[in-house]
LUMZADREN-772871 format. One line per 4 residues: their letters; for each residue x, y, z of C-alpha. Coordinates in steps of 0.2 Angstrom, whole numbers, plus 5000, padded with zeros to 4 digits. Last residue first. Example, Ala and Ser with C-alpha at 12.3 -4.5 7.8 and 13.67 -1.06 7.14 Angstrom:
BEGIN
sa = 5068:4995:5036  5062:4978:5039
***
This chain:
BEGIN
xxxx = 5275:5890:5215  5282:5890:5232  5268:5891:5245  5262:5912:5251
xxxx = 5257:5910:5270  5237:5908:5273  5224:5921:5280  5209:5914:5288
xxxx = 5195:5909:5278  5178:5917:5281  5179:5933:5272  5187:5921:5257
xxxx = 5170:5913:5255  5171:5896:5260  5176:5881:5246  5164:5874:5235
xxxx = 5174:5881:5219  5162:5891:5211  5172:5896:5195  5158:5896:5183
xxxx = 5162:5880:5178  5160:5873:5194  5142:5880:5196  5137:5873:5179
xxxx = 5146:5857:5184  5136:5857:5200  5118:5859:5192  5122:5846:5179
xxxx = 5133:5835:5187  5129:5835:5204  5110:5839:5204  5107:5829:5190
xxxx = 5115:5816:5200  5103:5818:5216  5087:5819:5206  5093:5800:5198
xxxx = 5095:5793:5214  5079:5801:5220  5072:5796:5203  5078:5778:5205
xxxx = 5073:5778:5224  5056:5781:5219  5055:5767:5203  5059:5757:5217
xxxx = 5043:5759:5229  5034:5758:5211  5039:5742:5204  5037:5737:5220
xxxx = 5019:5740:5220  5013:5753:5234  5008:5746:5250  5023:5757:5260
xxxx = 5036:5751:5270  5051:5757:5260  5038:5773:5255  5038:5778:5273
xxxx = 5049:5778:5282  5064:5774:5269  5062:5787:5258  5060:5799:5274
xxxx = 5076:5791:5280  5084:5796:5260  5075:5814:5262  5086:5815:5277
xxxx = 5102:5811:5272  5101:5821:5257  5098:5835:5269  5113:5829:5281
xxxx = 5124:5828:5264  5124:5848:5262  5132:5851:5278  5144:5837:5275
xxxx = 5148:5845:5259  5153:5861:5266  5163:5853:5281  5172:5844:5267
xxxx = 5177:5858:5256  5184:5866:5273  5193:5849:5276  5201:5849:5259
xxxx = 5208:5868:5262  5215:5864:5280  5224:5848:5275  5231:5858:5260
xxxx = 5237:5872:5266  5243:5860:5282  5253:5847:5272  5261:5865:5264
xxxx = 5255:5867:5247  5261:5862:5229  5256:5846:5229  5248:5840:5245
xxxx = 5251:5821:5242  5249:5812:5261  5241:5828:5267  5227:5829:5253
xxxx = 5225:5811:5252  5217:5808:5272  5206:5824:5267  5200:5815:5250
xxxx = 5199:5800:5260  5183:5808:5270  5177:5814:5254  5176:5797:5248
xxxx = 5168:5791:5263  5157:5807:5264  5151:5802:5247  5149:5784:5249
xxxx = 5138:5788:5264  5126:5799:5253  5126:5786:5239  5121:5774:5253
xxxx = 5105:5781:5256  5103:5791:5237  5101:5770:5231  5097:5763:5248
xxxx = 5079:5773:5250  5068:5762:5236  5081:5749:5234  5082:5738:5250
xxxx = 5063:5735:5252  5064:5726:5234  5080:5722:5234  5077:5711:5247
xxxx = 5060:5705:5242  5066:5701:5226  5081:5693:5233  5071:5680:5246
xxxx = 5075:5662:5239  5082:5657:5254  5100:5659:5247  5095:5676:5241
xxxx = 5088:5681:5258  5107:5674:5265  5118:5683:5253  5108:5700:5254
xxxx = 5111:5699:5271  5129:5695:5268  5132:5709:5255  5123:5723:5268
xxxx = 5135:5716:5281  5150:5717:5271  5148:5735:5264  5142:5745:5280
xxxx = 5157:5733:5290  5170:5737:5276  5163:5755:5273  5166:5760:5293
xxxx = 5184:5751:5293  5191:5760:5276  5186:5779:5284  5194:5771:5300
xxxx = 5210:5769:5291  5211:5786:5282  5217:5796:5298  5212:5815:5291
xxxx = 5196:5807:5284  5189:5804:5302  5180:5818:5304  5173:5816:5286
xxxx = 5168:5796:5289  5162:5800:5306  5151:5814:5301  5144:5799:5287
xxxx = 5138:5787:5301  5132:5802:5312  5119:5807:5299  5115:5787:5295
xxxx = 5111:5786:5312  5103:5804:5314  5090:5800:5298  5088:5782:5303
xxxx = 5082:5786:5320  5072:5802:5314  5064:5793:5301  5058:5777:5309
xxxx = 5051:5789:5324  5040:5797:5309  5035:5781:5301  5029:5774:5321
xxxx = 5039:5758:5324  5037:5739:5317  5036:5745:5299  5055:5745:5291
xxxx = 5061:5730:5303  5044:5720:5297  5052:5715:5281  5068:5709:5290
xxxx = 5063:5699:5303  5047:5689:5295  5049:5677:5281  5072:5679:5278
xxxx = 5074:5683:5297  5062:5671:5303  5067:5658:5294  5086:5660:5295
xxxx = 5086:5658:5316  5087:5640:5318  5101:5639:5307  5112:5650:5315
xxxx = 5114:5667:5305  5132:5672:5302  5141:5657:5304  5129:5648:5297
xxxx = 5128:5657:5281  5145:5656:5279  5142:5637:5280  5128:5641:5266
xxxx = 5141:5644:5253  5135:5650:5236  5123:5664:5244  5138:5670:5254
xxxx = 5150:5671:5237  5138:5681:5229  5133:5691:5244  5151:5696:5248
xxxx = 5156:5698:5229  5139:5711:5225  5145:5721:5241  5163:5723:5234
xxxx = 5155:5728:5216  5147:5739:5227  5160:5746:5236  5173:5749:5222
xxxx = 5158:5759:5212  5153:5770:5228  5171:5773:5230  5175:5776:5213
xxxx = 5161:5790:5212  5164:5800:5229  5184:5802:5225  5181:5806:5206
xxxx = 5167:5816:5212  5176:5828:5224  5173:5844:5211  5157:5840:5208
xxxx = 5151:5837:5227  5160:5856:5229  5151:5862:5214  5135:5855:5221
xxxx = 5135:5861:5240  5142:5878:5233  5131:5883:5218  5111:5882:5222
xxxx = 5110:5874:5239  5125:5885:5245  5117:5899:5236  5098:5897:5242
xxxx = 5107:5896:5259  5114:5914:5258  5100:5921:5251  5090:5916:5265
xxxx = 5102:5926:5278  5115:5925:5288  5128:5939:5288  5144:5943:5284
xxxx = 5147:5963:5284  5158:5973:5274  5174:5980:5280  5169:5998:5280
xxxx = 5151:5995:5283  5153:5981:5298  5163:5994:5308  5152:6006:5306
xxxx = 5138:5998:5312  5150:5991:5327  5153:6008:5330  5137:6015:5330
xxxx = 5133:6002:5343  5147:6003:5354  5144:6021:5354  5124:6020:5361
xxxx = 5130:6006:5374  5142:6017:5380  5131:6031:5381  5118:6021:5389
xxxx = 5130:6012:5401  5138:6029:5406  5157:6024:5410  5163:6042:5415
xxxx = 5181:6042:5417  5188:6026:5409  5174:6020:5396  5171:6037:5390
xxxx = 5188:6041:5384  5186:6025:5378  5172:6028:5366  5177:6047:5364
xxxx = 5193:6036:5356  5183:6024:5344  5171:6041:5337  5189:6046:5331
xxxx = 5193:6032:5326  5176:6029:5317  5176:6047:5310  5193:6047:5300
xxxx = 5185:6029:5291  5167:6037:5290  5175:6051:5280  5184:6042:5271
xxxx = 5171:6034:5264  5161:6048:5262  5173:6053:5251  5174:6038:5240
xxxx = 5158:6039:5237  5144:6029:5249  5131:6017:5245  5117:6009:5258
xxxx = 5117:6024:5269  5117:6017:5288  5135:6018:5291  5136:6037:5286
xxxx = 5122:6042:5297  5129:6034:5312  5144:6044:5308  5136:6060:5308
xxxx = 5127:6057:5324  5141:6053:5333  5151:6068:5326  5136:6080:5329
xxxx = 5136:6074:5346  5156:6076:5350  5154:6094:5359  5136:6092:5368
xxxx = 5141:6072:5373  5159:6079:5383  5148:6095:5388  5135:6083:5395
xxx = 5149:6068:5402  5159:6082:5413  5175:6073:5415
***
């Protein structure tokens, strides 16, 4: 092949279709112009390729194509506008449309946490058998206040941020299973109830719950929801309705990669809560009344910003460019 007469006779097509995929809008013409000029641009590409592979002019083709390529079907990209819409309407709608999984899980665990530490602080055996006797002084007067200050604020975070980040990745990858989803919250639950238990029994609740509340309100709220999402996954192959057990495993986890995604931002302003307002010199009235408008910012966000998004038919599932195609279920 003589490459210069090969590029002299197709330039203008080249050219022409270059043109065509850089234009913003295009008629239904010019449409199917670009169509009818991307496989024939396609074939001088491998034409090309096998008798006179020219990196230049290959690298020239395989960019206009791609261009093209990206017009005709649309292209997916990454950009800022992109993120403010899954901060805006499809982290929300999807933690709205899960809240009757997230909501009874955080209410059957706390009333579970309440039990444990009410029925710890009424029996100091337990209390032995969790904390010898020779130990519960300096946890309940030194141990567990100074756990939130002994390390640098911004170390604190990080480490509680990735814990409790990887603590609620474990509750959605493990949803498909159940069991472990019910493990995790046991332990979380029945060791923050005999804590409190034993601080109460010393005569420490205030200052439990006043170092407690200020980050574990939106801290364990986040958990609770990727619990609850977790079992949602586990549900939706044990009942899938009207789908295959794989339609509806696949289209349960996808919501749940969405809202883990979303949670490791909650997760985070939560550790920086607990860094460094938890520790802080401010009034306890004031350290709490934090976590209660964190708490409180974090439910507006569900059911008022959420619901709006829900209603107006975001669903919190991926766009359909990004979902692979799925078999027709039996109505």
């Amino acid at each position: 092949m003589d490459l210069d007469a090969y590029i002299g006779a197709h330039r203008a097509e080249w050219e022409r279709l270059d043109e065509l995929s850089r234009r913003r809008k295009l008629s239904g013409s010019e449409g199917d112009e670009l169509l009818d000029l991307y496989q024939r641009v396609a074939t001088h590409l491998s034409q090309i390729r096998s008798s006179a592979p020219d990196p230049s002019v290959v690298q020239y083709l395989s960019t206009v194509l791609a261009r093209a390529r990206n017009k005709a079907t649309g292209a997916r990209t990454n950009s800022w506008q992109d993120v403010a819409l899954f901060f805006t309407e499809r982290f929300p709608a999807a933690l709205y449309h899960a809240r009757w999984w997230w909501g009874i899980t955080l209410v059957v665990n706390l009333v579970v946490a309440f039990a444990v530490g009410w029925y710890v602080m009424r029996n100091p055996a337990v209390q032995s058998a969790w904390v010898p006797a020779s130990q519960v002084d300096q946890l309940v007067n030194s141990d567990f206040e100074s756990y939130y200050s002994e390390n640098a604020a911004q170390d604190f975070a990080l480490r509680v941020w990735t814990n409790n980040a990887w603590i609620a990745a474990i509750c959605v990858a493990a949803g498909p299973l159940g069991f472990p989803v019910l493990y995790i919250l046991w332990e979380n639950i029945v060791n923050i109830g005999v804590m409190g238990g034993i601080m109460a029994a010393n005569g420490k609740a205030s200052l439990f719950f006043g170092l407690i509340l200020p980050h574990g309100l939106l801290e364990l709220t986040a958990v609770f929801v990727a619990a609850g999402v977790g079992l949602r996954v586990f549900w939706s192959w044990v009942e899938p309705g009207q789908l295959t057990r794989a339609q509806s495993l696949a289209a349960a986890a996808r919501s749940s990669m969405m809202i883990a995604l979303g949670m490791i931002v909650v997760l985070l302003i939560s550790g920086i809560i607990e860094a460094f307002v938890t520790p802080s010199p401010l009034p306890t009235w004031a350290r709490i009344s934090i976590g209660v408008l964190a708490e409180a910012a974090f439910f507006a966000y569900v059911f008022i910003l959420g619901r709006t998004a829900a209603l107006a038919g975001v669903t919190g599932e991926l766009e359909k460019q990004d979902q692979s195609a799925a078999l027709p279920a039996a109505a």
